[in-house]
N, CA and C atoms of all chains as a GROMACS GRO file, in nm:
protein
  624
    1UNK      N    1  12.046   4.289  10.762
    1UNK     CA    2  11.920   4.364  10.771
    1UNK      C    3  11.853   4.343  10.907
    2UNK      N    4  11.765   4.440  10.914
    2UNK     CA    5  11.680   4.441  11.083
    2UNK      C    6  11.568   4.355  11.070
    3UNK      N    7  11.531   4.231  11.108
    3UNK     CA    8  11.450   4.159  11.114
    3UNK      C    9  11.315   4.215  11.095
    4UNK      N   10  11.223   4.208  11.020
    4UNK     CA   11  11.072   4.216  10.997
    4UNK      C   12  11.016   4.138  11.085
    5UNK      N   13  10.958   4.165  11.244
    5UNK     CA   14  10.904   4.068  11.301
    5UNK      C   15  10.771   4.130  11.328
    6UNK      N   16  10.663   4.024  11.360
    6UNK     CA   17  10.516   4.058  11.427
    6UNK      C   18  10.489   4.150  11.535
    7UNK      N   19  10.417   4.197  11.566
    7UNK     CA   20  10.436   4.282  11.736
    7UNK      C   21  10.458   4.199  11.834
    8UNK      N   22  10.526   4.205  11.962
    8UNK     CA   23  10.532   4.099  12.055
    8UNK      C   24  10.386   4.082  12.090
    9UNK      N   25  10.410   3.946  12.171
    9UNK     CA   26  10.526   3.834  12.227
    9UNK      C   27  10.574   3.744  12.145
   10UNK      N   28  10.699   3.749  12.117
   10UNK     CA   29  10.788   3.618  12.036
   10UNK      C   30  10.846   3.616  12.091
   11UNK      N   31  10.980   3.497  12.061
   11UNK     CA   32  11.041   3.456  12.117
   11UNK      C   33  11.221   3.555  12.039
   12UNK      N   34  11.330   3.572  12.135
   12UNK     CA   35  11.447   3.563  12.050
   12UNK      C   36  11.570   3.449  12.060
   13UNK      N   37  11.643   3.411  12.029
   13UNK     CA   38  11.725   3.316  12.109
   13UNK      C   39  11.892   3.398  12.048
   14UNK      N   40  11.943   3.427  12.142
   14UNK     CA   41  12.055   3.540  12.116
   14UNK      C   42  12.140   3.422  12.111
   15UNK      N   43  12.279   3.412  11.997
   15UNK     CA   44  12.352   3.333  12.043
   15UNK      C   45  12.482   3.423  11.978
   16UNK      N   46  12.577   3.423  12.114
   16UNK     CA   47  12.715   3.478  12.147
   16UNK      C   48  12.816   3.421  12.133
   17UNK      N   49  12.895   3.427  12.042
   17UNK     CA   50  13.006   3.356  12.037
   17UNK      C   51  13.125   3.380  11.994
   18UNK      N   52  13.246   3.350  12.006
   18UNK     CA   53  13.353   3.397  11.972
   18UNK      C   54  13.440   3.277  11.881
   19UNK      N   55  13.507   3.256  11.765
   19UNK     CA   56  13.550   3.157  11.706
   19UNK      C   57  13.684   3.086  11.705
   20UNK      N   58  13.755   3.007  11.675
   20UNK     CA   59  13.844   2.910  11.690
   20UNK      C   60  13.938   2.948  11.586
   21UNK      N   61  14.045   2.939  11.587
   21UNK     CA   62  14.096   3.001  11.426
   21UNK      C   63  14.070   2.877  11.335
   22UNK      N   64  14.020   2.725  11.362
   22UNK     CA   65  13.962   2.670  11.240
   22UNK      C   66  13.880   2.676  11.191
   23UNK      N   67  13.898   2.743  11.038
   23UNK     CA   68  13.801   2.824  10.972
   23UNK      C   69  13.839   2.746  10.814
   24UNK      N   70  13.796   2.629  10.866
   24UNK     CA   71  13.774   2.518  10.717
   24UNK      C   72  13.648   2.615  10.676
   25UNK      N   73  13.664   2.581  10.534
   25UNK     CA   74  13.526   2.602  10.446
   25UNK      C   75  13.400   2.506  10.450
   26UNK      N   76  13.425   2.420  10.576
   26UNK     CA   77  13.338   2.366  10.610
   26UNK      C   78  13.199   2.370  10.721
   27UNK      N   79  13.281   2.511  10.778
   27UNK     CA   80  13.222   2.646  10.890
   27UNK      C   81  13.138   2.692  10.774
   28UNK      N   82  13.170   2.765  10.730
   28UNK     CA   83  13.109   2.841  10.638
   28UNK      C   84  12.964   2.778  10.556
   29UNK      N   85  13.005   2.647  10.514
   29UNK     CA   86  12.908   2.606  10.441
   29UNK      C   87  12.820   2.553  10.533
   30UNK      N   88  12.829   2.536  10.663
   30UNK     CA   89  12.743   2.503  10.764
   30UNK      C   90  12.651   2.602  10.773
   31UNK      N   91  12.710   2.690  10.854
   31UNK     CA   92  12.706   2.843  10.894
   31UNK      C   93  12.549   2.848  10.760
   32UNK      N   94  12.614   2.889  10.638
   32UNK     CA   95  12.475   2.906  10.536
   32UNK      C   96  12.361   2.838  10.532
   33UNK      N   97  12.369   2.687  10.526
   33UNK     CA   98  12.315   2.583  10.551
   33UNK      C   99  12.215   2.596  10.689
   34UNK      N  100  12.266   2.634  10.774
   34UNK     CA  101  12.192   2.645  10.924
   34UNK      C  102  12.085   2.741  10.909
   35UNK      N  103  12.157   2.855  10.805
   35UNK     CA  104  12.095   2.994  10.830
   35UNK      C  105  11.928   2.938  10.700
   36UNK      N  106  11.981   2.865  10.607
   36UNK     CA  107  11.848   2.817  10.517
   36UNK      C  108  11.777   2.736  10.565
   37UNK      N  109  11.838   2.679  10.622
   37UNK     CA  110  11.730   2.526  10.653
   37UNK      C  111  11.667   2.603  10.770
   38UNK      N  112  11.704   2.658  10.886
   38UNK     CA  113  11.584   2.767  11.025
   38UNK      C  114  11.480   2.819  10.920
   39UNK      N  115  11.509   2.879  10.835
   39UNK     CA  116  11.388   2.976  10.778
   39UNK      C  117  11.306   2.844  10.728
   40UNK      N  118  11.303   2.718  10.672
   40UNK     CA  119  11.192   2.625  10.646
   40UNK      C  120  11.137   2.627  10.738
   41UNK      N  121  11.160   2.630  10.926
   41UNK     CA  122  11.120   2.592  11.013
   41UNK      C  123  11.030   2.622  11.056
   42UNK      N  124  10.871   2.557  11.149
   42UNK     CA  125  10.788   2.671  11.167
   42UNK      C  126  10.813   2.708  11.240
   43UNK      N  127  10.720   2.865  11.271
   43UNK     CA  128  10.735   2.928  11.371
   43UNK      C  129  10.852   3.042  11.341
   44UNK      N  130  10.968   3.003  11.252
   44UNK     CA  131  11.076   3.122  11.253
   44UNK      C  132  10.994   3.263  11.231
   45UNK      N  133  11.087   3.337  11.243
   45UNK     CA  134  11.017   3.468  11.233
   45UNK      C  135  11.118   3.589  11.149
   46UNK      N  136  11.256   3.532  11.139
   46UNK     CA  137  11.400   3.615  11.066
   46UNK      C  138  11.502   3.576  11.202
   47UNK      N  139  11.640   3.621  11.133
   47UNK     CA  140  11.715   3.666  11.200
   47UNK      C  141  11.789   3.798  11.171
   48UNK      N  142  11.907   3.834  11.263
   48UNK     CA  143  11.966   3.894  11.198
   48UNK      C  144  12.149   3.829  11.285
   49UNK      N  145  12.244   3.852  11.231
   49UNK     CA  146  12.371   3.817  11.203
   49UNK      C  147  12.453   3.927  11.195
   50UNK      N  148  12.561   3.930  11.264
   50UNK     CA  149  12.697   4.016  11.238
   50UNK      C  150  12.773   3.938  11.363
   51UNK      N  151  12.950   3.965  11.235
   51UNK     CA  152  13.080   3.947  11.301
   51UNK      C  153  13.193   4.047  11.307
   52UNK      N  154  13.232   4.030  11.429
   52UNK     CA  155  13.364   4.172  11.390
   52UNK      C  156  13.407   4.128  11.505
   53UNK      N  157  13.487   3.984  11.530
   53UNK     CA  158  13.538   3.944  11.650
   53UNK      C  159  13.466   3.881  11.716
   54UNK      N  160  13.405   3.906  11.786
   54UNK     CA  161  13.250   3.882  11.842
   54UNK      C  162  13.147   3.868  11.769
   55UNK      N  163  13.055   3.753  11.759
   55UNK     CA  164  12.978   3.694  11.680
   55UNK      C  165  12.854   3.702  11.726
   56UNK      N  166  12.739   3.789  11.676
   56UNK     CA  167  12.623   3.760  11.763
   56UNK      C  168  12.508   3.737  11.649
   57UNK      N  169  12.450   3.648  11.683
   57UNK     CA  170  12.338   3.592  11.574
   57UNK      C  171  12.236   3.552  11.645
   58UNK      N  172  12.091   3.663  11.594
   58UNK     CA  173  11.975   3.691  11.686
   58UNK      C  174  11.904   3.596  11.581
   59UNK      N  175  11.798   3.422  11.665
   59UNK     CA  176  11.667   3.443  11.553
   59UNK      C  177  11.570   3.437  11.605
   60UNK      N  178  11.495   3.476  11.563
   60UNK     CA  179  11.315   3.492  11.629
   60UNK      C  180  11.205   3.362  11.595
   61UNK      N  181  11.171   3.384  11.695
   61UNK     CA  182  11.063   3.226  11.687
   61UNK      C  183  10.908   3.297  11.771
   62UNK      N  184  10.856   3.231  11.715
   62UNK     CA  185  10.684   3.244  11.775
   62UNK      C  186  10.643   3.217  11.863
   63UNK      N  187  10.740   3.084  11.916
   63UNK     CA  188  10.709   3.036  12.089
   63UNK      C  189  10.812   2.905  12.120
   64UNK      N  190  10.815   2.893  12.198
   64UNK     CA  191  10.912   2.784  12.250
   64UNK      C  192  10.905   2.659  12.204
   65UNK      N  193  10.830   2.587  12.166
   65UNK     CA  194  10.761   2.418  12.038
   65UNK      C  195  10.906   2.480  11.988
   66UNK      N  196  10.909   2.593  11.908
   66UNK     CA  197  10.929   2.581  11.779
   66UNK      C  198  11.102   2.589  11.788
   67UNK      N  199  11.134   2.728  11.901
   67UNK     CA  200  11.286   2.689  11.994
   67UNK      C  201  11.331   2.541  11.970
   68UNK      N  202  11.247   2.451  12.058
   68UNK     CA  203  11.332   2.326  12.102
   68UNK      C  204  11.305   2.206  12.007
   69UNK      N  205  11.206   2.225  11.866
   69UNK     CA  206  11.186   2.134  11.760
   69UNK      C  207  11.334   2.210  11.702
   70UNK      N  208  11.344   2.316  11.678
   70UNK     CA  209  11.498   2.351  11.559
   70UNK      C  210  11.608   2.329  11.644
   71UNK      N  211  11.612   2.318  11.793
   71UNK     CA  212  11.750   2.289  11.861
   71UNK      C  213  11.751   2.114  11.842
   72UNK      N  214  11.672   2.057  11.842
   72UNK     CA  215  11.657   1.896  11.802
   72UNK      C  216  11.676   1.842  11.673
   73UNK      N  217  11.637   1.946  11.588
   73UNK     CA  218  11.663   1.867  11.437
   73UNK      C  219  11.783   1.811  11.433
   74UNK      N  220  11.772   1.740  11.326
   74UNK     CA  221  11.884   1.626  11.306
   74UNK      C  222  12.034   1.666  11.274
   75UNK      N  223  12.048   1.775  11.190
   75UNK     CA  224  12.114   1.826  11.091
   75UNK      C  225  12.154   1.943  11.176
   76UNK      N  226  12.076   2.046  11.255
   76UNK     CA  227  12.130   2.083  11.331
   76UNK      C  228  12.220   2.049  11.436
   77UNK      N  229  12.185   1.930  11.555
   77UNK     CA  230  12.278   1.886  11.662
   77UNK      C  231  12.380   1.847  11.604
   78UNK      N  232  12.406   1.837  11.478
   78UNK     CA  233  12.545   1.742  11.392
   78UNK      C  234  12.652   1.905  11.390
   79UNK      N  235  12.576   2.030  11.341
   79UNK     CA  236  12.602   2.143  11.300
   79UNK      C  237  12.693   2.189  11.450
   80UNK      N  238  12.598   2.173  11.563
   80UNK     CA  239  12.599   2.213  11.732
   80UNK      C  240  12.728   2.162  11.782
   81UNK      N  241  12.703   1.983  11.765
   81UNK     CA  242  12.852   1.933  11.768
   81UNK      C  243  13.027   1.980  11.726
   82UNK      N  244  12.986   1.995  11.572
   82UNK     CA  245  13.132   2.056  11.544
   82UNK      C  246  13.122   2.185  11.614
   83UNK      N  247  13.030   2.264  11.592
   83UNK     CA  248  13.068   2.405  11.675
   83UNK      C  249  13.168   2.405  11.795
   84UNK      N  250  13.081   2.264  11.908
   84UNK     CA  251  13.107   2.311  12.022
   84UNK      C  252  13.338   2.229  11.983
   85UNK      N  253  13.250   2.147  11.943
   85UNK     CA  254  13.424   2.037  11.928
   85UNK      C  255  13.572   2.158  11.823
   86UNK      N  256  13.471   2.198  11.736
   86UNK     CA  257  13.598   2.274  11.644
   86UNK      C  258  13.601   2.407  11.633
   87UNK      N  259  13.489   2.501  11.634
   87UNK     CA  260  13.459   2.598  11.572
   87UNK      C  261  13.465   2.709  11.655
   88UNK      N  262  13.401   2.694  11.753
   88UNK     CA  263  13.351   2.784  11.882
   88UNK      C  264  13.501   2.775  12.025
   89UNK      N  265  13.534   2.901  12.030
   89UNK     CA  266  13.618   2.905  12.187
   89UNK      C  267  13.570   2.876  12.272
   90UNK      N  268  13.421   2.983  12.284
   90UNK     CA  269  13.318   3.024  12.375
   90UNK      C  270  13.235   3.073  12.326
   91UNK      N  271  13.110   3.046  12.364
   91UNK     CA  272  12.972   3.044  12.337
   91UNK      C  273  12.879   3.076  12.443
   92UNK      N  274  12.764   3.174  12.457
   92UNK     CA  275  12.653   3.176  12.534
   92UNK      C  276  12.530   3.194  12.450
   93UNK      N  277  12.416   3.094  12.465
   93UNK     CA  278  12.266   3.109  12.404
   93UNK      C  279  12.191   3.148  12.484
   94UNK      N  280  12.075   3.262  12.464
   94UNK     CA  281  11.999   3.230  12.541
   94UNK      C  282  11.882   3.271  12.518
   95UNK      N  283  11.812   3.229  12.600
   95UNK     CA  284  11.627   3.210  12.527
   95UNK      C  285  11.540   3.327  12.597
   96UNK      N  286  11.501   3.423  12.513
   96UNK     CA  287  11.443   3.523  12.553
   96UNK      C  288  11.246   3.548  12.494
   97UNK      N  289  11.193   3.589  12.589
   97UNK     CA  290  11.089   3.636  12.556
   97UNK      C  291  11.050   3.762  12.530
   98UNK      N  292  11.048   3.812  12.423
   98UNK     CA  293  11.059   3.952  12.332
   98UNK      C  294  10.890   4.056  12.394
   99UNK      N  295  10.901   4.135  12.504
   99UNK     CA  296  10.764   4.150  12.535
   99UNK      C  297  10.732   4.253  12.509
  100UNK      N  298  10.856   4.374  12.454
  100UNK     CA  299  10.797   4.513  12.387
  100UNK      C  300  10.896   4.533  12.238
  101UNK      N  301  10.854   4.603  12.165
  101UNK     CA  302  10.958   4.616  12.063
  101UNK      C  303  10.943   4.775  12.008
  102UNK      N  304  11.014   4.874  11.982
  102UNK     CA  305  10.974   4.981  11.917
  102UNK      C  306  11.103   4.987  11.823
  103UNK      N  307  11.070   5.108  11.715
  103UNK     CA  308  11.180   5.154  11.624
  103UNK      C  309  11.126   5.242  11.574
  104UNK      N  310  11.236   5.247  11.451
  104UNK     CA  311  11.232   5.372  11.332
  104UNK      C  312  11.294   5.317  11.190
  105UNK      N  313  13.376   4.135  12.391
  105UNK     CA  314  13.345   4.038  12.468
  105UNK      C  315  13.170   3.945  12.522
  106UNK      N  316  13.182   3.808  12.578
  106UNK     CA  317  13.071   3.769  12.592
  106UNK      C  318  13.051   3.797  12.714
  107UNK      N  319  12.947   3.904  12.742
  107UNK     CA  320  12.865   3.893  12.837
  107UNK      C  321  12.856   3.808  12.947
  108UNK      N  322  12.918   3.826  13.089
  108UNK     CA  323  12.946   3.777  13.210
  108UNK      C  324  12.812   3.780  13.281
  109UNK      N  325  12.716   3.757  13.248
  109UNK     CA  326  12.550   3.769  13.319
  109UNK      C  327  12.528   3.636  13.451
  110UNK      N  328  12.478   3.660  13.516
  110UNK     CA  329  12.379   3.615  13.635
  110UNK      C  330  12.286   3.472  13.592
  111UNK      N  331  12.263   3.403  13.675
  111UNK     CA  332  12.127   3.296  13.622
  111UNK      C  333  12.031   3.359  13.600
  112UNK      N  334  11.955   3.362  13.513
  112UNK     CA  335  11.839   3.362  13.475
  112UNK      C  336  11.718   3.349  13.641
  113UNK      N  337  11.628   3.431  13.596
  113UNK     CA  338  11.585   3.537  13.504
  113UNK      C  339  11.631   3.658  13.528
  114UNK      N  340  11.716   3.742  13.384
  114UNK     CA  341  11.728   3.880  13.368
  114UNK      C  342  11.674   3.951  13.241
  115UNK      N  343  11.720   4.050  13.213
  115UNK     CA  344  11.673   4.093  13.123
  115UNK      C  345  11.772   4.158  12.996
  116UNK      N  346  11.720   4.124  12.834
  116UNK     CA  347  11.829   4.180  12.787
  116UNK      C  348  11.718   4.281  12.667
  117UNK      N  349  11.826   4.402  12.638
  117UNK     CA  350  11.755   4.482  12.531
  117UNK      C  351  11.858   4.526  12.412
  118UNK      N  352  11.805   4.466  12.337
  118UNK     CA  353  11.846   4.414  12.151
  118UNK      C  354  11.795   4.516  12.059
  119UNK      N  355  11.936   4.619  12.050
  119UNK     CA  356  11.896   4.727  11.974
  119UNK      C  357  11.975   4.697  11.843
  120UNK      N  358  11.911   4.707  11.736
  120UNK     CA  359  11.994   4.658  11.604
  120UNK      C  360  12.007   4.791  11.538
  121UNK      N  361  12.065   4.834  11.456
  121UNK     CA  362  12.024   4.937  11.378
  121UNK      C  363  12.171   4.964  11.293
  122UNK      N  364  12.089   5.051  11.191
  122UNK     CA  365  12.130   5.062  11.022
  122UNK      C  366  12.198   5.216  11.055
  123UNK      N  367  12.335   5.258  11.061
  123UNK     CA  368  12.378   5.391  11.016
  123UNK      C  369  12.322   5.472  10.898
  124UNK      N  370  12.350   5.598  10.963
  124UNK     CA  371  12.378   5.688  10.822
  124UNK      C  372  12.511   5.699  10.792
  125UNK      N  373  12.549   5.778  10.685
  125UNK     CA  374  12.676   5.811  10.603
  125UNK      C  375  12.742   5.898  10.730
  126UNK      N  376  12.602   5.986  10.842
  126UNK     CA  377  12.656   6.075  10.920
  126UNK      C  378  12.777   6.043  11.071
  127UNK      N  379  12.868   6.042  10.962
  127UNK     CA  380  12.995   5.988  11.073
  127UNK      C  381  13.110   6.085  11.159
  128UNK      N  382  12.984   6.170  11.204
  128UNK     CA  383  13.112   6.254  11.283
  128UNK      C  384  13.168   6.200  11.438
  129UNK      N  385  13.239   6.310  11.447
  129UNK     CA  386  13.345   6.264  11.553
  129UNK      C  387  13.229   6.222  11.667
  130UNK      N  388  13.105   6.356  11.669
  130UNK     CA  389  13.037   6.328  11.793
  130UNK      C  390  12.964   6.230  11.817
  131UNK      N  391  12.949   6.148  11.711
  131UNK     CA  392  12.892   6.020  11.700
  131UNK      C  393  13.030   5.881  11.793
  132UNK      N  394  13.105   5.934  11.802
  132UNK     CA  395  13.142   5.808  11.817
  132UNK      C  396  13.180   5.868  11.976
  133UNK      N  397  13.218   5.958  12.040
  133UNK     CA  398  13.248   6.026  12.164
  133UNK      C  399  13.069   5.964  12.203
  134UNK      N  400  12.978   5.994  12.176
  134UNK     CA  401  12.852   6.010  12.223
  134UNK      C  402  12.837   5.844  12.280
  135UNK      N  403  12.868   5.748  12.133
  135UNK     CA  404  12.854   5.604  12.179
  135UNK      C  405  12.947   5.569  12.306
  136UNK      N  406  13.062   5.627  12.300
  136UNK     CA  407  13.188   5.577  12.398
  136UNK      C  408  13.074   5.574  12.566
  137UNK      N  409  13.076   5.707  12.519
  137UNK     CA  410  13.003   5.766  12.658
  137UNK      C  411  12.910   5.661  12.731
  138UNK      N  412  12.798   5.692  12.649
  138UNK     CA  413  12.641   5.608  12.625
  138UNK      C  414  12.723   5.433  12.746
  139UNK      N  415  12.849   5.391  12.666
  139UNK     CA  416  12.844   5.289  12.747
  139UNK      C  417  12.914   5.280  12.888
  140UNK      N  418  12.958   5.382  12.900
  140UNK     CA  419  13.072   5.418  13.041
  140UNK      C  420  12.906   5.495  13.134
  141UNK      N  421  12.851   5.530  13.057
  141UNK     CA  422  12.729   5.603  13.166
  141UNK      C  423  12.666   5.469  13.182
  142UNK      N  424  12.603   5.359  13.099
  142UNK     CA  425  12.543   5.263  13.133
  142UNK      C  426  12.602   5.170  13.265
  143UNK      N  427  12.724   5.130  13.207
  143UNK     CA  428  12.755   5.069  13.342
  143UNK      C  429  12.777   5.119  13.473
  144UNK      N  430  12.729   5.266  13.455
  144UNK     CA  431  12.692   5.314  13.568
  144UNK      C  432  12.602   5.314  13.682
  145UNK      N  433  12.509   5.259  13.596
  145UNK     CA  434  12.310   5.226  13.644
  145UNK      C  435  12.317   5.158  13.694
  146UNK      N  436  12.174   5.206  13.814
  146UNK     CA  437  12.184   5.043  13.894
  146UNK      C  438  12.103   4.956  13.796
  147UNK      N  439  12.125   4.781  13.822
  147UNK     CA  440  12.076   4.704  13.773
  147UNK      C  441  12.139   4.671  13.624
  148UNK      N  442  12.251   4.725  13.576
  148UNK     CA  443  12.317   4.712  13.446
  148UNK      C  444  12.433   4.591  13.498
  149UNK      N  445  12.428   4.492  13.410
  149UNK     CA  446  12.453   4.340  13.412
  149UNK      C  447  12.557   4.309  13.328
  150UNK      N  448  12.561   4.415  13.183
  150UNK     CA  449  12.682   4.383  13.126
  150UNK      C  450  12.623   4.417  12.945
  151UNK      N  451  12.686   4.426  12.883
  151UNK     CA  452  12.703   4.432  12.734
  151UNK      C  453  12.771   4.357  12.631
  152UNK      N  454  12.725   4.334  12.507
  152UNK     CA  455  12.808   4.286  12.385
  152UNK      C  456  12.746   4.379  12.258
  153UNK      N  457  12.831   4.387  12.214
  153UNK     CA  458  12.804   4.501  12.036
  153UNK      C  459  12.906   4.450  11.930
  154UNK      N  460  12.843   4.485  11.854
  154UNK     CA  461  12.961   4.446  11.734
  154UNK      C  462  12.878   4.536  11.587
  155UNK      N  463  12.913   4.541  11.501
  155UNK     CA  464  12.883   4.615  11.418
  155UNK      C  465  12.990   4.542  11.317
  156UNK      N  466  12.934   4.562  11.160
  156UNK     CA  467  12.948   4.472  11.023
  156UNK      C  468  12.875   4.511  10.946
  157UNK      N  469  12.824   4.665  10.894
  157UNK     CA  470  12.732   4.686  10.807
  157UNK      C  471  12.584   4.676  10.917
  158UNK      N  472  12.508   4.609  10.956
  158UNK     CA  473  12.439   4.593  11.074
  158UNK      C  474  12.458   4.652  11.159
  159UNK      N  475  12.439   4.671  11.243
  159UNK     CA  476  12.468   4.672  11.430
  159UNK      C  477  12.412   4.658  11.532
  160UNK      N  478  12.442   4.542  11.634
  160UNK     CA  479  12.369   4.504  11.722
  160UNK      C  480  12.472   4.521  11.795
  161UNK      N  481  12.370   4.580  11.936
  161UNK     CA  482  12.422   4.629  12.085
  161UNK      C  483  12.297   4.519  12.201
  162UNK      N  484  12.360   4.466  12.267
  162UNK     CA  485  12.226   4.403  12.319
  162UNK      C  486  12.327   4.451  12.471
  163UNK      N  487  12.194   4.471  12.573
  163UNK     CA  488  12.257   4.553  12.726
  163UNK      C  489  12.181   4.447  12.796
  164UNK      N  490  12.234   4.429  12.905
  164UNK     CA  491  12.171   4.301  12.965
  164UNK      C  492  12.135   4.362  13.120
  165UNK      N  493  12.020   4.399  13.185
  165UNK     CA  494  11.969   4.446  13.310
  165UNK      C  495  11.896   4.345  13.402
  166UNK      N  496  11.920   4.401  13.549
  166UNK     CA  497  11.848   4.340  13.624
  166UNK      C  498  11.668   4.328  13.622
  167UNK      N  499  11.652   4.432  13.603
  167UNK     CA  500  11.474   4.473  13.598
  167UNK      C  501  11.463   4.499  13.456
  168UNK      N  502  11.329   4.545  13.422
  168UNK     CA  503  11.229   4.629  13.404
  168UNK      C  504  11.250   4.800  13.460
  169UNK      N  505  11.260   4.801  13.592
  169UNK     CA  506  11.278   4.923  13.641
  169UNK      C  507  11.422   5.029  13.557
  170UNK      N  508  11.514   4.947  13.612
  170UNK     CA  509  11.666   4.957  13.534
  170UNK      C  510  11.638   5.008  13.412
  171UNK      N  511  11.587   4.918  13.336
  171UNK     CA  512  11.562   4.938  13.186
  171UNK      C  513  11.509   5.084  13.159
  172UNK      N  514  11.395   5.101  13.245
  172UNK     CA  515  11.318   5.214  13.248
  172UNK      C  516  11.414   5.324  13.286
  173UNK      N  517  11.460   5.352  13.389
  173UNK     CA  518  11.539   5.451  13.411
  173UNK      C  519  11.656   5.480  13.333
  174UNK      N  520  11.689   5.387  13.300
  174UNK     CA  521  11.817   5.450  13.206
  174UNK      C  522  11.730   5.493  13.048
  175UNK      N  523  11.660   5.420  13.018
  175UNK     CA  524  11.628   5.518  12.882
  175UNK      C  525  11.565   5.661  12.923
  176UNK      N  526  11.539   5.696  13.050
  176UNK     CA  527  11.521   5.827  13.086
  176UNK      C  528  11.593   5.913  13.105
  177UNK      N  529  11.745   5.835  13.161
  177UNK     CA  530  11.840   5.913  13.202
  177UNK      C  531  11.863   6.028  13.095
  178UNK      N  532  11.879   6.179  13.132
  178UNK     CA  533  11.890   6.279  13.038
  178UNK      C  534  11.979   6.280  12.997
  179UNK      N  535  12.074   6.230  12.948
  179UNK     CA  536  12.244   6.247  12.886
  179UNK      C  537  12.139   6.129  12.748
  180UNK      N  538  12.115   6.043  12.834
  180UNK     CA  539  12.054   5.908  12.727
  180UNK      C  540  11.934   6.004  12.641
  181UNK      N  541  11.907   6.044  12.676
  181UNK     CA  542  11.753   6.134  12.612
  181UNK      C  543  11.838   6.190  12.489
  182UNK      N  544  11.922   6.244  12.522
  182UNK     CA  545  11.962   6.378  12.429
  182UNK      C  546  12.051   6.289  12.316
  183UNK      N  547  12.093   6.152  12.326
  183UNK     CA  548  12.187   6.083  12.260
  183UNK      C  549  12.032   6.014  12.143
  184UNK      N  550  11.981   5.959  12.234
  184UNK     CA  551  11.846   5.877  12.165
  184UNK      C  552  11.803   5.987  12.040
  185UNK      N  553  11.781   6.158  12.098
  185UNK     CA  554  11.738   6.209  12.000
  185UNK      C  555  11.832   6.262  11.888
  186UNK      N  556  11.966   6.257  11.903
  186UNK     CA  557  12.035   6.313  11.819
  186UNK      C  558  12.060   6.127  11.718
  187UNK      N  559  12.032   5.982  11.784
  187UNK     CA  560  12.063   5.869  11.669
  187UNK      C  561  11.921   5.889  11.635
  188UNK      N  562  11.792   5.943  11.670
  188UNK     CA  563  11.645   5.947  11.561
  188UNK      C  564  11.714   6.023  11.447
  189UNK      N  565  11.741   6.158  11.453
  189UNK     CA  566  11.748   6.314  11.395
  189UNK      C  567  11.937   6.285  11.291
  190UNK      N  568  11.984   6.207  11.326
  190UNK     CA  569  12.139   6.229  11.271
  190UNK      C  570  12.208   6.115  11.190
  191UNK      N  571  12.194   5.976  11.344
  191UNK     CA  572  12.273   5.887  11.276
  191UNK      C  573  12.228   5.744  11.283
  192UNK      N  574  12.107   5.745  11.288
  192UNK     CA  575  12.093   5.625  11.243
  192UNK      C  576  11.934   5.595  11.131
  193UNK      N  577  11.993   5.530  11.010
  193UNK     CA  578  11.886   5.527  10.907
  193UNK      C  579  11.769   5.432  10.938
  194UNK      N  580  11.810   5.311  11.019
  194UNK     CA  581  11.699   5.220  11.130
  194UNK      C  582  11.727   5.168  11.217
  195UNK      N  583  11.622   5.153  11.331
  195UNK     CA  584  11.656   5.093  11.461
  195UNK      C  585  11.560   5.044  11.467
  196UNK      N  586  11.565   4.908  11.525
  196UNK     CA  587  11.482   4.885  11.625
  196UNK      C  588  11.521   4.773  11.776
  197UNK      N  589  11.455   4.847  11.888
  197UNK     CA  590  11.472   4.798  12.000
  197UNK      C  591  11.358   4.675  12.042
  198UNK      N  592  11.463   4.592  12.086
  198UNK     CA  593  11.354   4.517  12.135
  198UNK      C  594  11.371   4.423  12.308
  199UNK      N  595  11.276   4.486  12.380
  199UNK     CA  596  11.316   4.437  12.537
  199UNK      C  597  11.273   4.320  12.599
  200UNK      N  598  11.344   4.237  12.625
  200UNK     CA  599  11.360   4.076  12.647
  200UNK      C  600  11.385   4.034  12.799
  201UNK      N  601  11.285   3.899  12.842
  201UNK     CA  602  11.325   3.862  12.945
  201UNK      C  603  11.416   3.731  12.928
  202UNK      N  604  11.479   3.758  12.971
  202UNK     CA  605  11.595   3.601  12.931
  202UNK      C  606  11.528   3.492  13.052
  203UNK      N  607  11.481   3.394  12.972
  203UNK     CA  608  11.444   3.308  13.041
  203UNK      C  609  11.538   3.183  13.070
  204UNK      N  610  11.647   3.180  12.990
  204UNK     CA  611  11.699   3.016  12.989
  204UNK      C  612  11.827   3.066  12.894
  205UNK      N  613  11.975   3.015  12.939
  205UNK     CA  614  12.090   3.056  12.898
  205UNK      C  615  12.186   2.917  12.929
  206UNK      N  616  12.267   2.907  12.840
  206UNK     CA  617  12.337   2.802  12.854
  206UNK      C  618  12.452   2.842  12.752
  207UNK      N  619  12.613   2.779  12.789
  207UNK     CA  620  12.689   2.822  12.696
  207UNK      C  621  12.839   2.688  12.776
  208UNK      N  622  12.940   2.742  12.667
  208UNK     CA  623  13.070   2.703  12.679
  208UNK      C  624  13.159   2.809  12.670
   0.00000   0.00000   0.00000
């Protein structure tokens, strides 16, 4: 689904990635896990997610505190680790400031 | 593919959006296009898309200006109004300054 967000300025943090063919069920249960435990976080705002080779998973934050408190959590850097060690080929994040938004 | 971008600061614009059922041929000639004309523009930096039920296209530019001119460009005009009017059930765009990028 298309994220329900506030009118700008928020934050997005785009993260790009492409995967490893180890695809334990232990990806997966991360992967969910990551995606529940961000939404406790403050400041989140949604994301949104899709794969088809290329992996891109957008989430929205309210301001930067709240960016670099969920890149620090505990449970996350453990999550970050295997990514970078098992999961992930290649990866790019990056931290954007959302300053117009329109749709339909 | 991931996006070959520049250091920071650039700019990226994160268009997500929901199809219709309306899947004709000219829909997909129109997208081909849309991205062979983009990397035409000045100030166009590079792309990633993927689609999964979802679909996110995020275009990554030098400016503001860039940004501006290509959603003017008239080939882009006439595509924008035929995904309001045809094929797409939601969109929304949202235009970003990438402040901070890091990857493997």
């Amino acid at each position: 689904m298309i994220a329900k967000t506030p009118p700008p300025p928020y934050y997005a943090v785009i993260f790009s990635n492409i995967r490893t063919e180890e695809d334990d069920q232990q990806y997966h249960e991360t992967a969910q896990r990551m995606v529940e435990l961000a939404e406790m976080q403050p400041g989140y705002l949604g994301h949104e997610s899709v794969r088809d080779g290329l992996g891109i998973t957008i989430s929205y934050w309210d301001n930067l505190d709240s960016i670099r408190a969920w890149k620090a959590h505990a449970e996350h850097l453990e999550a970050q680790r295997s990514g970078r060690e098992k999961w992930y080929a290649a990866y790019k994040t990056r931290v954007c400031l959302v300053e117009r938004d329109y749709g339909m």
